[in-house]
Backbone as a printed PyTorch tensor [residue, N CA C, xyz], in Angstrom:
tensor([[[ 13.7160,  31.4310,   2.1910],
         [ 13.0400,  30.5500,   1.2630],
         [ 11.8740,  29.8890,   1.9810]],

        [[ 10.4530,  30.0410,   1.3300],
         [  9.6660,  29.1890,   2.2490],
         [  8.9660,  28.1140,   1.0190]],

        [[  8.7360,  27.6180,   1.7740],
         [  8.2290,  25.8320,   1.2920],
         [  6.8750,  25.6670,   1.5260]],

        [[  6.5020,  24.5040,   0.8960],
         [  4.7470,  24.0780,   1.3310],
         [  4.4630,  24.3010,   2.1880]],

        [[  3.0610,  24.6960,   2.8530],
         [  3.1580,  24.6090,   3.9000],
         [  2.0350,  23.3160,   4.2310]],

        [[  1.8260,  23.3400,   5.6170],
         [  1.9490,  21.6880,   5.9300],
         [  0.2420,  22.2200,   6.7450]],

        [[ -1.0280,  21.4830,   5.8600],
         [ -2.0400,  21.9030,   5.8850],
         [ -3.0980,  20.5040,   6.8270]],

        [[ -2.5880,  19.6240,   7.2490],
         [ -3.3710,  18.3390,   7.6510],
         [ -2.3770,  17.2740,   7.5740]],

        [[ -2.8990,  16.5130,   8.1660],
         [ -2.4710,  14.7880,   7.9650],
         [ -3.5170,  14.2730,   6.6740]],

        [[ -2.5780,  13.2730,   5.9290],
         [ -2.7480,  12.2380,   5.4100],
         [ -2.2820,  10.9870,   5.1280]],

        [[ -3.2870,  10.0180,   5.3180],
         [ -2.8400,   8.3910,   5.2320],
         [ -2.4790,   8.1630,   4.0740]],

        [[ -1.3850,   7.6990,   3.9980],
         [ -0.8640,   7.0100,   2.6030],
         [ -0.7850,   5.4460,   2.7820]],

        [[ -0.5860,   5.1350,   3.9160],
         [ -0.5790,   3.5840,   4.2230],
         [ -0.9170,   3.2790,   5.1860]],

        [[ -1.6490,   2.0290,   5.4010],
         [ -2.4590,   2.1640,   6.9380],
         [ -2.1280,   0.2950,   7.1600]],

        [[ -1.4690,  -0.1850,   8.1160],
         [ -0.7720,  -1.1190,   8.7080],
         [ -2.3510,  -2.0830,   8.9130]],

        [[ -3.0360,  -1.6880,   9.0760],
         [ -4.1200,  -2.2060,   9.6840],
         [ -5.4140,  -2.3880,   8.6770]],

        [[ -5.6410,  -1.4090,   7.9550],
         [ -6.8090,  -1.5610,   6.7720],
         [ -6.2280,  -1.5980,   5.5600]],

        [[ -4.9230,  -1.7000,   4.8380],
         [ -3.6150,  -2.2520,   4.2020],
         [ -4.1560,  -1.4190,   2.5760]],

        [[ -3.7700,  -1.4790,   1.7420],
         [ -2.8790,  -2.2140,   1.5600],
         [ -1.1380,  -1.3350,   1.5190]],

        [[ -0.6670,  -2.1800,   2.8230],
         [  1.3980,  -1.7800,   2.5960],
         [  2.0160,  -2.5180,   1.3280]],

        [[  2.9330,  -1.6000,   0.9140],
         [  3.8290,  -2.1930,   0.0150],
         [  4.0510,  -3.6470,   0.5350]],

        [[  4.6160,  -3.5900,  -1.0260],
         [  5.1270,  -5.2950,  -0.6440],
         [  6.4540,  -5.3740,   0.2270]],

        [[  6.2720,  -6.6800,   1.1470],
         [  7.4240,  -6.9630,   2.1010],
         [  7.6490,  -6.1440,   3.4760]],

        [[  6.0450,  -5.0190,   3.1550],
         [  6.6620,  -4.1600,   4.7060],
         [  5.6300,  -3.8560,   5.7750]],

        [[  5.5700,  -4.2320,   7.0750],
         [  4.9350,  -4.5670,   7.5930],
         [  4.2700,  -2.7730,   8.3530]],

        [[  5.4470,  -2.0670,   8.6620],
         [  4.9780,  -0.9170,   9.4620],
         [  5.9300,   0.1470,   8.5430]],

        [[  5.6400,   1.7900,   8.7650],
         [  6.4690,   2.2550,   8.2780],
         [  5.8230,   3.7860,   9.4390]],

        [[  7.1780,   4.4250,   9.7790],
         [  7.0310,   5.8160,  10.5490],
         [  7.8420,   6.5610,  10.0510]],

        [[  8.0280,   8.0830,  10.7330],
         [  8.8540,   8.6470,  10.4030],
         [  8.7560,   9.4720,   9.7910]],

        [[  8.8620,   9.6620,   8.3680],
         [  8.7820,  10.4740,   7.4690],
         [  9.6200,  11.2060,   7.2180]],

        [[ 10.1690,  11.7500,   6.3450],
         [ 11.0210,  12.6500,   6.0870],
         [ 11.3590,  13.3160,   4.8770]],

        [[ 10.4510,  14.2580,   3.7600],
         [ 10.1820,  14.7790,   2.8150],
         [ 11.1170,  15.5080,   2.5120]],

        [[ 12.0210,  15.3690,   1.1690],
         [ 13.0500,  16.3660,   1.2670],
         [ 12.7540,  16.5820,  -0.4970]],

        [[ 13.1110,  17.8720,  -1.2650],
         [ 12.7940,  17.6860,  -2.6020],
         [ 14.9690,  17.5150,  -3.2020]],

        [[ 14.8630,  16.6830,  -3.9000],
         [ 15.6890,  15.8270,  -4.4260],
         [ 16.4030,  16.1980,  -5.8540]],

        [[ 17.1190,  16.3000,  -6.9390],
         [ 17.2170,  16.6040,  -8.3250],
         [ 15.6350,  16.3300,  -8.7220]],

        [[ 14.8620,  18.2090,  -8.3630],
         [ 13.7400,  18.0640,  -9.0590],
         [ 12.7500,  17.1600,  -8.5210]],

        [[ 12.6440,  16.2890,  -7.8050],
         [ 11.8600,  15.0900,  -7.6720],
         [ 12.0350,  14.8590,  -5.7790]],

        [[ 10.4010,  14.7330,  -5.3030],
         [  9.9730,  14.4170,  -3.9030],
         [ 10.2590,  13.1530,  -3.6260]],

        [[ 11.3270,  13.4720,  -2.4700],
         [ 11.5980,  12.0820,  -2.1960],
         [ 11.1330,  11.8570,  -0.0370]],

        [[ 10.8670,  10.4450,  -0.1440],
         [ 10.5840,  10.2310,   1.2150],
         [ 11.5160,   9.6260,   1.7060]],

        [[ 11.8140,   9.4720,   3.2530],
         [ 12.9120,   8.9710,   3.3350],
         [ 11.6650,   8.2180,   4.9990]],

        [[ 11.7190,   6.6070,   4.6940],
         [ 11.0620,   6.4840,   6.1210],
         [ 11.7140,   5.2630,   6.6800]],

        [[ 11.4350,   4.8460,   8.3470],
         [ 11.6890,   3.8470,   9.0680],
         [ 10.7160,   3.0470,   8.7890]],

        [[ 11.5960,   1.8120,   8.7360],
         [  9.8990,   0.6740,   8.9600],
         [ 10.6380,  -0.6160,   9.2190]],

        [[  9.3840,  -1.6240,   8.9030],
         [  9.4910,  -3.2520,   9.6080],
         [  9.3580,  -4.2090,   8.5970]],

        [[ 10.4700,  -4.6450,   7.9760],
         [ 10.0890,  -5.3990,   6.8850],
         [  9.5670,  -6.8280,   7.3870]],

        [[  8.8930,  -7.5670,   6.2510],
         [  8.3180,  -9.2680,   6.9070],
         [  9.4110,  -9.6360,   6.9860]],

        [[ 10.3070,  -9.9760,   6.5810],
         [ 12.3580, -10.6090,   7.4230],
         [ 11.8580, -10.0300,   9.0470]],

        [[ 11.3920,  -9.2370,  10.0710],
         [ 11.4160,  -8.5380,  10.6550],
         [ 12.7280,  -7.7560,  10.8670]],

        [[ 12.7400,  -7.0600,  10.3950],
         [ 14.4980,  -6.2640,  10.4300],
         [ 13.7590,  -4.9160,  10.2520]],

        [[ 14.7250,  -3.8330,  10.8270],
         [ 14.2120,  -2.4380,  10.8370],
         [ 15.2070,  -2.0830,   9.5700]],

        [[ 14.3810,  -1.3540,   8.5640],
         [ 14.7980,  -1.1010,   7.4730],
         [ 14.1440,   1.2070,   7.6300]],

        [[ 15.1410,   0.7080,   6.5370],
         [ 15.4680,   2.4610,   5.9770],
         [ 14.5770,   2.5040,   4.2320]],

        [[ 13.4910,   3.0170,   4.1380],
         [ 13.0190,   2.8290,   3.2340],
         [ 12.6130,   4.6500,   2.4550]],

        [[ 12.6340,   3.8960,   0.9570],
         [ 12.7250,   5.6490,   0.3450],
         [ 11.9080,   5.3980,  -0.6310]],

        [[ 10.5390,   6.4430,  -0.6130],
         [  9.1530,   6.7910,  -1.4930],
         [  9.7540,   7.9200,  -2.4240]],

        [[  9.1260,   7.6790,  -3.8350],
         [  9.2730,   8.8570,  -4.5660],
         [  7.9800,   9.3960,  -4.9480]],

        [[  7.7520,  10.3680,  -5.2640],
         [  6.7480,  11.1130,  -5.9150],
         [  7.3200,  10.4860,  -7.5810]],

        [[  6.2620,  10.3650,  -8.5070],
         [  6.2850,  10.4220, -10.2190],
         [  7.5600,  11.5290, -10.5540]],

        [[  8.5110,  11.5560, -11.3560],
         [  9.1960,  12.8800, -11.6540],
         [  7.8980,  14.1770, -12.1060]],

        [[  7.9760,  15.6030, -11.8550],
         [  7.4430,  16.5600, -12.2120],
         [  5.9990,  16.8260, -11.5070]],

        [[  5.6450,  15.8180, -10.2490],
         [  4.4830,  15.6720,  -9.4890],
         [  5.1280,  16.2330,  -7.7320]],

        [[  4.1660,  17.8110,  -7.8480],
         [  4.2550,  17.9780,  -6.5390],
         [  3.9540,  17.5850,  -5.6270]],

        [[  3.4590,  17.7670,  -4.3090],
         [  2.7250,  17.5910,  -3.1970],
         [  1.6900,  17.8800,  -3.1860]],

        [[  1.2360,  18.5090,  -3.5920],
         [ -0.0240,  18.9090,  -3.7900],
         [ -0.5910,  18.5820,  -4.9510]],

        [[ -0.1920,  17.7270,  -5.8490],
         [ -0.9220,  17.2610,  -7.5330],
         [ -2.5010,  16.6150,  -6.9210]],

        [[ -3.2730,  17.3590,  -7.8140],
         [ -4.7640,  16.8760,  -7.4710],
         [ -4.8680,  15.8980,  -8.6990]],

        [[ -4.7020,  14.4690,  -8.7160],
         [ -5.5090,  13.3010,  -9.1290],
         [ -7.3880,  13.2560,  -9.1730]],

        [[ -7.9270,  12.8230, -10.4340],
         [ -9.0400,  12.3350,  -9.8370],
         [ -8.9290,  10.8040,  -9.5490]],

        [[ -7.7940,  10.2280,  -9.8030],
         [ -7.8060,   8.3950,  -8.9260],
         [ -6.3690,   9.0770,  -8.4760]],

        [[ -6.7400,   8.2860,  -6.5830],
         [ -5.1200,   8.7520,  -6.3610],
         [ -5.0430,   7.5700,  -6.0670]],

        [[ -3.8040,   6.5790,  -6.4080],
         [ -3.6730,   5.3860,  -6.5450],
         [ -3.0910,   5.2620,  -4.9510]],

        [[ -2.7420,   3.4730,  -4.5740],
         [ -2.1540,   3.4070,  -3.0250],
         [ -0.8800,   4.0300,  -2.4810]],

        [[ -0.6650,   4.6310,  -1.6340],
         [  0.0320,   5.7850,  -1.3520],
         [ -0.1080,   7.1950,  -1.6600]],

        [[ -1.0460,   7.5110,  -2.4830],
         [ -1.6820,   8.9770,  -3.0720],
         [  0.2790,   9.2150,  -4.2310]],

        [[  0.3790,   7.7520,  -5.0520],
         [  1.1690,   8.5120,  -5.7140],
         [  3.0790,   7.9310,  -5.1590]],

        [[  2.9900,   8.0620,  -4.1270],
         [  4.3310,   8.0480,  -3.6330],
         [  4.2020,   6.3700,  -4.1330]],

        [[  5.6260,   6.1170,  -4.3400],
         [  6.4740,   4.9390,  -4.8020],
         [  7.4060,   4.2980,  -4.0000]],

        [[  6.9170,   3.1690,  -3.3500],
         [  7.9790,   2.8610,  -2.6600],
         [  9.0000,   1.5550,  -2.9330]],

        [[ 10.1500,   2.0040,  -2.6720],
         [ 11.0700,   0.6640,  -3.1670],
         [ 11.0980,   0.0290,  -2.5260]],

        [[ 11.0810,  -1.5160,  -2.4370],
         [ 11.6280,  -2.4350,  -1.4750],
         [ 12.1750,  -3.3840,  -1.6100]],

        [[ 13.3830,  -3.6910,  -0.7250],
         [ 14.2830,  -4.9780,  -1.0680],
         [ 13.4890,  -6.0500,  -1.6490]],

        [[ 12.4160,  -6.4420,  -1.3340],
         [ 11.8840,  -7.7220,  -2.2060],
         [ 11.2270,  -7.4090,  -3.6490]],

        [[ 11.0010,  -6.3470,  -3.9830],
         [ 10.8700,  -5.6660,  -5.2380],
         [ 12.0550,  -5.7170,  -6.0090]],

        [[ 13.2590,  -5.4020,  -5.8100],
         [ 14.4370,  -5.7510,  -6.0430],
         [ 14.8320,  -6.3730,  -7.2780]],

        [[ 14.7220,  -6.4130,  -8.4940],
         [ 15.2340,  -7.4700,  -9.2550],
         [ 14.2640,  -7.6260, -10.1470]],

        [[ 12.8500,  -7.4440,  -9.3910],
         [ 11.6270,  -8.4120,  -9.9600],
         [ 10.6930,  -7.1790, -11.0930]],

        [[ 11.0590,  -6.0030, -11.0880],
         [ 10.9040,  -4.7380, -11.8320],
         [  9.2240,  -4.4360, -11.1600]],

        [[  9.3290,  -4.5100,  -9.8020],
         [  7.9730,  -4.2070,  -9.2630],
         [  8.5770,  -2.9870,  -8.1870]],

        [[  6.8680,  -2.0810,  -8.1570],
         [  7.5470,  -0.9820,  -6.8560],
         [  5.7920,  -1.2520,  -6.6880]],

        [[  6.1570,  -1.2610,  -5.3200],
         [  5.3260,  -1.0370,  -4.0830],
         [  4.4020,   0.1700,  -4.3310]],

        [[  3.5060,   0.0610,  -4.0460],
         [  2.3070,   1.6970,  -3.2870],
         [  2.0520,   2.2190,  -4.8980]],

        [[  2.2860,   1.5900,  -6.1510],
         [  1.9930,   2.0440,  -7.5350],
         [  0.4470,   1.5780,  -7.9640]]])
């Protein structure tokens, strides 16, 4: 079985020229796995609590890796949850 293949780097979040989701200060790692149908990320990072957290990006349901946008919103798309989002019906990187 072969899969995307993996053509460049791209910034989805940049610690330094911002904007990070809400509540998170750094994020590494990465870890792209496809999910029921749906791209999911699986990454390390630094929440403002400073605590090392386990954090998970989704792609839109039915949006590959490769979906060409003409606006690609912050994160190019990926969704990220975060404990301070929590409750408040907000997601990060939308």
């Amino acid at each position: 079985m072969s899969g995307p293949s993996v053509r460049g780097a791209q910034v989805l979040w940049d610690m330094l020229d911002g904007p990070m989701p809400r509540g998170v200060l750094a994020l590494s790692d990465p870890d792209v796995l496809h999910v029921d149908g749906r791209w999911v990320m699986f990454l390390g990072g630094f929440s403002t609590s400073f605590r090392n957290r386990l954090y998970r990006a989704t792609l839109p349901a039915g949006d590959g890796l490769r979906a060409r946008r003409r606006y690609r919103p912050i994160g190019h798309g990926w969704i990220v949850r975060t404990e301070e989002d929590r409750g408040m019906g907000r997601r990060s990187g939308s």
